[in-house]
RODO-925014 format. One record per residue: residue in three letters; x, y, z of N, C-alpha, C, O, CB in turn. Coordinates in steps of 0.001 Angstrom, whole numbers, plus 500000, padded with zeros to 6 digits. Glycine has a CB too. Layout:
RODO-925014
ALAXYZXYZXYZXYZXYZ/...
//
This chain:
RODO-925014
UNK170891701533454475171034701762453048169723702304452499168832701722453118171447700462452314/UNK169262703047451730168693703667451184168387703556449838169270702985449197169056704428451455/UNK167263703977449098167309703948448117166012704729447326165027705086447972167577702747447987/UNK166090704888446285165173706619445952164131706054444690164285704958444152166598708381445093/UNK163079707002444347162084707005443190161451705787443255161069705338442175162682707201441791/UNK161186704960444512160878703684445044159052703865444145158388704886444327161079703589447222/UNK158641702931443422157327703270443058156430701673443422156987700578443336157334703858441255/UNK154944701865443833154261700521443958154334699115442528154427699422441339152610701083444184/UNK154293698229442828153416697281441467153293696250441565154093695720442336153857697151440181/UNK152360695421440950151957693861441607152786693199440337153035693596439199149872693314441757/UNK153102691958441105154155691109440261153205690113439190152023690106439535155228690041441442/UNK153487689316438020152685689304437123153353687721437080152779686657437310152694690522435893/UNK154611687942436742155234686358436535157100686503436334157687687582436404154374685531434751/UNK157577685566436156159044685729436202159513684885435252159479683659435359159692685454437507/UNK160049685620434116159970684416432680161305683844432741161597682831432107159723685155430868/UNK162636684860433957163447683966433961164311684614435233163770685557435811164105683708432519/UNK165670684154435728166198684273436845166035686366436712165914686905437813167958683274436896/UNK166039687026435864166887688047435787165553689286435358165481690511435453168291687685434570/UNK164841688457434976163983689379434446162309689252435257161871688104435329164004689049432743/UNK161726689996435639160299689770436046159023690726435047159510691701434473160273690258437782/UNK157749690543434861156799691600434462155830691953435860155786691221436848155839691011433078/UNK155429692634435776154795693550436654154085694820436296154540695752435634155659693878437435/UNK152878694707436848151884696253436665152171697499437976151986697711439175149850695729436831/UNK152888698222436438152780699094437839152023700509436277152025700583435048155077699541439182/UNK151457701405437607150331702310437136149672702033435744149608702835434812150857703707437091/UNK149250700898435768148490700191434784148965699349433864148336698330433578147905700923434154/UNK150294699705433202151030699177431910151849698067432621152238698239433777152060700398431015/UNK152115696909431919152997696250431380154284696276431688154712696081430550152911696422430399/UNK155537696396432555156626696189432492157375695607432635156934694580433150156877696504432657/UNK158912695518432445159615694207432413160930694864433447161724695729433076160080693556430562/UNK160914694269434674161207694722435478162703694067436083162450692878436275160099694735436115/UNK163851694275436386164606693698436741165032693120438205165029693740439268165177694238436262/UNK165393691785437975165347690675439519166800690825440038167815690430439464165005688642439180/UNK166713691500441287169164691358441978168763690345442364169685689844443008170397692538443642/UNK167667689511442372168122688273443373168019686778442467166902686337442197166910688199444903/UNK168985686210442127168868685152441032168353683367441900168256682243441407170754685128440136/UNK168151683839443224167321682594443795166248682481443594165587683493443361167245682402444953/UNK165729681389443601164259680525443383163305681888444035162882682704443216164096678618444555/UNK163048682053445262162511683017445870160855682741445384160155683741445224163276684452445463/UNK160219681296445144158850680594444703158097681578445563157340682472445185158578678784445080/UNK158518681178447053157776681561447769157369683128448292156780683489449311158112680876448480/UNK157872683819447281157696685587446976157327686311445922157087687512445799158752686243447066/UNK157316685514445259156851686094443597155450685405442989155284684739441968158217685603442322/UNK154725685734443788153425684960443192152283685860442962151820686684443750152888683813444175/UNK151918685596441829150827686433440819150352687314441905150097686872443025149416685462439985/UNK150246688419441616149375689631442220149746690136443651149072690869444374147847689189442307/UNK151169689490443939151651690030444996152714691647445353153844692005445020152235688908445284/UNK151898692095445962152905693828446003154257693803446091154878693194446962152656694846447358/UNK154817694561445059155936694514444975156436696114445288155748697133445335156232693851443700/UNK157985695925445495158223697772445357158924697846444595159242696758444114158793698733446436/UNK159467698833444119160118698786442616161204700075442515160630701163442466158770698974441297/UNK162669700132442475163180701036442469163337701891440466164041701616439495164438700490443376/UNK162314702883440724162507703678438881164200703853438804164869704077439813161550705845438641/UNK164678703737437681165944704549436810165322705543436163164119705632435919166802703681435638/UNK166238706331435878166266707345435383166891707299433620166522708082432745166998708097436424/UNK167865706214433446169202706173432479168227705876431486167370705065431836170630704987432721/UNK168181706149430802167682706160429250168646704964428250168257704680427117167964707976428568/UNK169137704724428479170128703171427948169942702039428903170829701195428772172005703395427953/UNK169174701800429703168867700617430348167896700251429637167167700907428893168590700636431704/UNK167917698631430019167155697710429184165882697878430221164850697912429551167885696016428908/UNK165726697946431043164706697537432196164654699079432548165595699748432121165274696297433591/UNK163732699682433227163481700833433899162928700863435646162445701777436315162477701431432968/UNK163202699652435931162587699277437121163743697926437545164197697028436836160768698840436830/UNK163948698233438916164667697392439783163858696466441056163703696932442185165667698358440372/UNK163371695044440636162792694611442119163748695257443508164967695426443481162856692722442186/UNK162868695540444638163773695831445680163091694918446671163706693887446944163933697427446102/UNK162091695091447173161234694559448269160016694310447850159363695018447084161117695378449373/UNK159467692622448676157956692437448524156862691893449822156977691409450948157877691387447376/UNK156025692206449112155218691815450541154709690359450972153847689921450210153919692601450551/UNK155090689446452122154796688421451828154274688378453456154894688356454519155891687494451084/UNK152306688377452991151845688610454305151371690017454843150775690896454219152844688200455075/UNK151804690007456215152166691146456987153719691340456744154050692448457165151781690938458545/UNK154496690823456351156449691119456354156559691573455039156010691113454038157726689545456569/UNK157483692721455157158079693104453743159635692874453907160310693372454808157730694786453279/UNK160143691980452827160810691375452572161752692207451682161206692865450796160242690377452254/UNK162921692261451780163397693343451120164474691742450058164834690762450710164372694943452444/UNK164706691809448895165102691083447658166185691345447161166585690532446328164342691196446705/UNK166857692262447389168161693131446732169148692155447657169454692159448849168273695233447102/UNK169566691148446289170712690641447133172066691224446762173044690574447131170809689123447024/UNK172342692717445869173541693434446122173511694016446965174427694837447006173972694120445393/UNK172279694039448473172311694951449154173191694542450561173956695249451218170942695367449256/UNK172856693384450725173568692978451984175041693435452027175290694052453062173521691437452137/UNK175796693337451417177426694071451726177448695115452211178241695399453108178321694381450657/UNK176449696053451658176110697018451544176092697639453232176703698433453948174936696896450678/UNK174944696673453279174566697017455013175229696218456091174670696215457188172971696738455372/UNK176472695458455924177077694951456677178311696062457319178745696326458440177431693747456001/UNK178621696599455677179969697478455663179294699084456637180064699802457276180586697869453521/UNK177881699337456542177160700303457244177422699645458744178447699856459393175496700469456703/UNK176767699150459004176753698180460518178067698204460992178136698240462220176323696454460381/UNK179372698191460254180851697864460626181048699393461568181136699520462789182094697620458973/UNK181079700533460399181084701667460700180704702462461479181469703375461790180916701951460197/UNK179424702385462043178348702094463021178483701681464544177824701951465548177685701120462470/UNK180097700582464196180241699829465388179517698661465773179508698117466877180071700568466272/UNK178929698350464758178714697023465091179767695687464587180809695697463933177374696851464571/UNK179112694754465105180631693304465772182059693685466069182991692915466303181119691982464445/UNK182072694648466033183646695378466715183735695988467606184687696011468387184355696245466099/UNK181995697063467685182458698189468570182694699301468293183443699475467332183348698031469077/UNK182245700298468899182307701936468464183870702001468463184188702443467359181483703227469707/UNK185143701719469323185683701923469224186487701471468297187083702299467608185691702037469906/UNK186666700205468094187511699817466888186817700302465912187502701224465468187804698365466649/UNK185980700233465392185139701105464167185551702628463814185016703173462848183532701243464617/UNK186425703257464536187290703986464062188079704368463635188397705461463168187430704196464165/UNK188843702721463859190431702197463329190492701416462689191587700894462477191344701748464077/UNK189515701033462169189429699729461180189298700713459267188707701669458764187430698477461800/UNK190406699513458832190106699898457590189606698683456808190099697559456707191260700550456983/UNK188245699327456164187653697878455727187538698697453406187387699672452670185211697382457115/UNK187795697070453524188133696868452001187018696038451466186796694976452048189601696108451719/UNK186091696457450169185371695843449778185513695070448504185843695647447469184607696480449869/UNK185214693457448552186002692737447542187071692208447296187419692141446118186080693131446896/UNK187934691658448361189310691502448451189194689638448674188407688811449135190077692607449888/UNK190996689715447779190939688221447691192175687780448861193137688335449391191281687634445917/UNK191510686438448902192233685422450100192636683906449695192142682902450208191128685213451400/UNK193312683919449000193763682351448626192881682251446996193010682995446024193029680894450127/UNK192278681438447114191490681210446266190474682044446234189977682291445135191174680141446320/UNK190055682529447170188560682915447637188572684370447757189293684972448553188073682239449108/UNK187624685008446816187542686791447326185965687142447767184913687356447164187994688063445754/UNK186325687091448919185258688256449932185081688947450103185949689815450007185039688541450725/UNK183699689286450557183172690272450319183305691318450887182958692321450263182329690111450273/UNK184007691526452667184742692400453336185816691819453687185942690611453889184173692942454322/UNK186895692903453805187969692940454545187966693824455306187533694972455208188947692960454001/UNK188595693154456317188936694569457854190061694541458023190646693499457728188357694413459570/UNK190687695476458470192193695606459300192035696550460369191877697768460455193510696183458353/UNK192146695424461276192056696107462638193462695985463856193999695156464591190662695382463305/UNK193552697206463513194898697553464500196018695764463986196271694855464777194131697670466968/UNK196259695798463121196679695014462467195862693471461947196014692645461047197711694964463127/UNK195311693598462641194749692277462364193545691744461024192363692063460894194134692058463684/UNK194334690916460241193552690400458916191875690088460213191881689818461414194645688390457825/UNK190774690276459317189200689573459628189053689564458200189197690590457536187800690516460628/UNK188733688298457633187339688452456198186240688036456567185942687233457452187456687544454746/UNK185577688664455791183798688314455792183085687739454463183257688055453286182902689804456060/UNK182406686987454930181717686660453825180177686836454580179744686564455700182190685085453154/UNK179370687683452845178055687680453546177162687322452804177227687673451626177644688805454072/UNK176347686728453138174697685912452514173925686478453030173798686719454231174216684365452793/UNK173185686820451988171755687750452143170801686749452226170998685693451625171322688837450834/UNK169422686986453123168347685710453469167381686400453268167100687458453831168249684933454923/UNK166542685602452084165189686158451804163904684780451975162697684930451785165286686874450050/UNK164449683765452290163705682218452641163388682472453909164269682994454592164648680718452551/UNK161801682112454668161394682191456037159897681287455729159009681332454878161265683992456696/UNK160162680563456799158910679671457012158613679080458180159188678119458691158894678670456224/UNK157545679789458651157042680041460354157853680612461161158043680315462341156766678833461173/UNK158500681691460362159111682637461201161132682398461541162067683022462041158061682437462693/UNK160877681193460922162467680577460620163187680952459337162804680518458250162456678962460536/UNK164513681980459504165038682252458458166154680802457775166632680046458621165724683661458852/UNK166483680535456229167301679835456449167656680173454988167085681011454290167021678511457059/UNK168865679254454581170014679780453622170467678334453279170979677568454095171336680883454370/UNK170199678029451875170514678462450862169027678086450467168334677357451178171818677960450195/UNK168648678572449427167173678416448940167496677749447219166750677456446284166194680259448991/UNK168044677736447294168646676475445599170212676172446550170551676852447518169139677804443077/UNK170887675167446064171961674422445772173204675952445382173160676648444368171470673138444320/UNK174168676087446518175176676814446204176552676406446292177227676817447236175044677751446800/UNK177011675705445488178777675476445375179435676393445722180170676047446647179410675250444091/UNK179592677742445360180033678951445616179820679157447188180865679255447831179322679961444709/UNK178518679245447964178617679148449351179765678453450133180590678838450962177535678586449691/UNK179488677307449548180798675779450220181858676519450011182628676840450917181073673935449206/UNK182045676982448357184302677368448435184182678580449670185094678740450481185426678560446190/UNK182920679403449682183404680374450652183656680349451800184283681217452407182878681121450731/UNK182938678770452507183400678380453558184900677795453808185726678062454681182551677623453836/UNK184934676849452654186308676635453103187336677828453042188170677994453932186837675550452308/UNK187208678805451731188290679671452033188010680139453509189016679763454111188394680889450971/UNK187229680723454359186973681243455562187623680286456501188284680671457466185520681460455792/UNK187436679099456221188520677646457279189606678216457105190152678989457893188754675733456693/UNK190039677825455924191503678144455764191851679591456189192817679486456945191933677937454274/UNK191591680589456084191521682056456782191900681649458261192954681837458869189846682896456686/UNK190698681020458669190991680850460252192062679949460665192593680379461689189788680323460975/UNK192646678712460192193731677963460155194948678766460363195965678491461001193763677262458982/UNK194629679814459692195933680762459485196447681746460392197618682125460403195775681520458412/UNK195609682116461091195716683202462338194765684293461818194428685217462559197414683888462657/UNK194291684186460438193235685444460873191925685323461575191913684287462239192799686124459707/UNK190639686113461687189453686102462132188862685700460818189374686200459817188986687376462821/UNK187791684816460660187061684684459841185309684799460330184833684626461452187576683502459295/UNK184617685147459059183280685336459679182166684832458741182459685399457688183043686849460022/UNK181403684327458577180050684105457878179039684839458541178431684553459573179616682647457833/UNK178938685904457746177457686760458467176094686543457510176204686570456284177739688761458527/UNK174843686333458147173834685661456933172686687570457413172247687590458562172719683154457557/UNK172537688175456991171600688947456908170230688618456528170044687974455496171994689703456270/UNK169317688968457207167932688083456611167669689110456754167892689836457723167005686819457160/UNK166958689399455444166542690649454725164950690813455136164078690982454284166799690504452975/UNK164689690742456534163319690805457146163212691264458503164274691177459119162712689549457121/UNK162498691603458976162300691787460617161644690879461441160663690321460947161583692916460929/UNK162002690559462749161597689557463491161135687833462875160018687338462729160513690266464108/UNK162319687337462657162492686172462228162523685308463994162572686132464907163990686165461096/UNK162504684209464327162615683656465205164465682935465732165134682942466765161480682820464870/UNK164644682374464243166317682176464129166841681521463177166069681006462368166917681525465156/UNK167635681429463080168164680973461318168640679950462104168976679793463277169467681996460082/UNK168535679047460698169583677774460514169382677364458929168517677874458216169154676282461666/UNK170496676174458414170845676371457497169616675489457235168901674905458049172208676252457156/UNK169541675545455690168407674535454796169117673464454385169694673428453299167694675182453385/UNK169117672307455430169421671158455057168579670640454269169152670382453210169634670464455927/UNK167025670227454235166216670232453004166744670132451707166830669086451064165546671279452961/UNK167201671584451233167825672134450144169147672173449645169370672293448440167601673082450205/UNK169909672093450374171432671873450451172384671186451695173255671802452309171911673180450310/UNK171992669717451922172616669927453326174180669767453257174856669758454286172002668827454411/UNK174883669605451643176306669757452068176563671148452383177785671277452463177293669288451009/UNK175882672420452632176119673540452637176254673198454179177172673134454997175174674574451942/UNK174810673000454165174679672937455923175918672423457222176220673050458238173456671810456134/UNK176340671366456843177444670741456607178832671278456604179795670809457210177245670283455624/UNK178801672342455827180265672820455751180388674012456775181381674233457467180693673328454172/UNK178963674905456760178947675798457888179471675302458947180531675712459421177777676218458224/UNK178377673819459711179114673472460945180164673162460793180794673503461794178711672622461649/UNK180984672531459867182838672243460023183344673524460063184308673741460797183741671386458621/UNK182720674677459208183367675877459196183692676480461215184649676876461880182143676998458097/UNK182206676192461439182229676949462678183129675680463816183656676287464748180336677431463180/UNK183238674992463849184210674354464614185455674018464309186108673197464953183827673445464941/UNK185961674785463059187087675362462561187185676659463052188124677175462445187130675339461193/UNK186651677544463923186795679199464302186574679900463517187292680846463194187907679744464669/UNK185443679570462992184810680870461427183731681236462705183188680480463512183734679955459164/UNK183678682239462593182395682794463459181088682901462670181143683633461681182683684302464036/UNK179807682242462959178703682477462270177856682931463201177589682532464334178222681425461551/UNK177242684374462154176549685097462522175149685517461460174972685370460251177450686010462884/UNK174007686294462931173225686356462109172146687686462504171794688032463632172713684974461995/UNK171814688205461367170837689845461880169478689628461202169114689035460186171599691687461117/UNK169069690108461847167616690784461112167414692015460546168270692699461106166597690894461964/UNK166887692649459872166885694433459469165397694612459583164396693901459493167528695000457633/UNK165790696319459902164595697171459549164206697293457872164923698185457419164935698677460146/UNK163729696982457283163014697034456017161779697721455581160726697104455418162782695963455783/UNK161901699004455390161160700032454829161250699774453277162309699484452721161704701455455291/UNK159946699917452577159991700401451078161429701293450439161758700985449293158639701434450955/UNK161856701843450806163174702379450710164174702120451359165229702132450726163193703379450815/UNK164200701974452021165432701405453032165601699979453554164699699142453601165373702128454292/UNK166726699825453897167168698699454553168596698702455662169728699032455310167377697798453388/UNK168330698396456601169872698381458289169272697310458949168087697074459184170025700135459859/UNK170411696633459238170718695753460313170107696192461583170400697263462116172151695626460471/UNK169213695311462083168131695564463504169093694808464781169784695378465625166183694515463285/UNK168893693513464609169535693518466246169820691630465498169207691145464547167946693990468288/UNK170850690997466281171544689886466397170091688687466179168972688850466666172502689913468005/UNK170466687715465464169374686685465643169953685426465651170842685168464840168314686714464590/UNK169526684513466553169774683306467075170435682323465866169851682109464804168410682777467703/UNK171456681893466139172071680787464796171825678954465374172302678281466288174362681166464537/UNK171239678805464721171213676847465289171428676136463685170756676012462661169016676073466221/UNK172619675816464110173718674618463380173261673498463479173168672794462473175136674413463949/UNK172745672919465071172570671326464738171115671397466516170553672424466900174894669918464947/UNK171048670809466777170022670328468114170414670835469322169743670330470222169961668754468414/UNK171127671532469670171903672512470481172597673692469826173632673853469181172900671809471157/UNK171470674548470315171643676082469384173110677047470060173809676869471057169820677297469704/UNK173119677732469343173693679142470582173588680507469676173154680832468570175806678976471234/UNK174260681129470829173812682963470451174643683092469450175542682301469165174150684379471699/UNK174249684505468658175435685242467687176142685567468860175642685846469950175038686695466579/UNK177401685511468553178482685997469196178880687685468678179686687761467750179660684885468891/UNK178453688714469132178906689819469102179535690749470233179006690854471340178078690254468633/UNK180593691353469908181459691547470952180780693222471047181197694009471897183325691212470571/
//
């Protein structure tokens, strides 16, 4: 995924989930946040930020957080982006395969019971939904999910149970919006009924999965599979 008129600026403070200030080429601006998590550990005074310009002359904000630097890692923040680059990755042939990736028709936003996710596939008949979580939390190289308290995570698991109960494929894919993470697992810390529902999810036949990306100042794609540990006995992403 891509993205254009990308300009430098150091972050200043964050007066609320939606809004940030930031200097960029000297002045003052009030810059807009896609990612409405805590994210403490990325937004701290005088840290480089990248910043996607608008153009629209009726926006409230003229600047979009995209990616920041935390360290040596640039961290890419755009949590409308992950669908984004999952539905790229599908196309691509990835978790299906070059070949089904030709025959698959995938639907973005589609509902399932209660629950509407974020992909749908139909492959050579067969229902798959996806649900995907974008990961911007890492500490010593460990990605993990959820970084505040998500109710909404939980219904998406159970709708994904119930999906799989049913005869379709279900999937939880967590994208960690970084390169070379060591391996995700969930933030019991922070949420462990989340944590919790993943593992019932996954021993219900929800498949959980997990990537790392290439993360350029402008860009962002899915790099290669990263290790998922649920509980004290890990195992691989399962990609076919």
């Amino acid at each position: 995924m891509q993205y254009s008129n990308i300009v430098h600026g150091k972050f200043i403070e964050r007066p609320n989930r939606f809004i940030a200030l930031a200097q960029v080429d000297g002045n003052i601006e009030k810059v807009h946040v896609k990612n409405t998590g805590r994210c403490r550990e990325l937004l701290i005074p005088g840290t480089d930020i990248f910043l996607e310009k608008h153009n629209n002359p009726t926006r409230k904000t003229k600047y979009s957080l995209i990616a920041v630097k935390k360290g040596s890692r640039l961290i890419n923040m755009d949590s409308q982006i992950p669908n984004g680059v999952v539905t790229e990755y599908l196309r691509a042939g990835g978790i299906f395969g070059q070949q089904a990736a030709e025959n698959m028709e995938i639907i973005r936003e589609k509902t399932y019971g209660d629950s509407r996710f974020d992909i749908y596939v139909n492959l050579n008949g067969k229902d798959i939904w996806i649900e995907v979580k974008g990961v911007t939390l890492e500490e010593d190289g460990i990605a993990r999910f959820p970084d505040a308290p998500t109710q909404r995570g939980i219904k998406h698991l159970h709708g994904l149970m119930e999906a799989a109960a049913n005869g379709c494929e279900a999937y939880m894919v967590f994208v960690i919006q970084m390169k070379g993470v060591r391996w995700f697992e969930p933030n019991d810390g922070t949420h462990p009924e989340f944590g919790q529902a993943l593992r019932e999810a996954q021993a219900a036949g929800v498949h959980v999965l997990a990537f790392d990306c290439n993360v350029q100042e402008d860009s962002i794609s899915i790099r290669e599979p990263v290790e998922v540990r649920l509980s004290t006995s890990s195992f691989k992403t399962n990609v076919r």
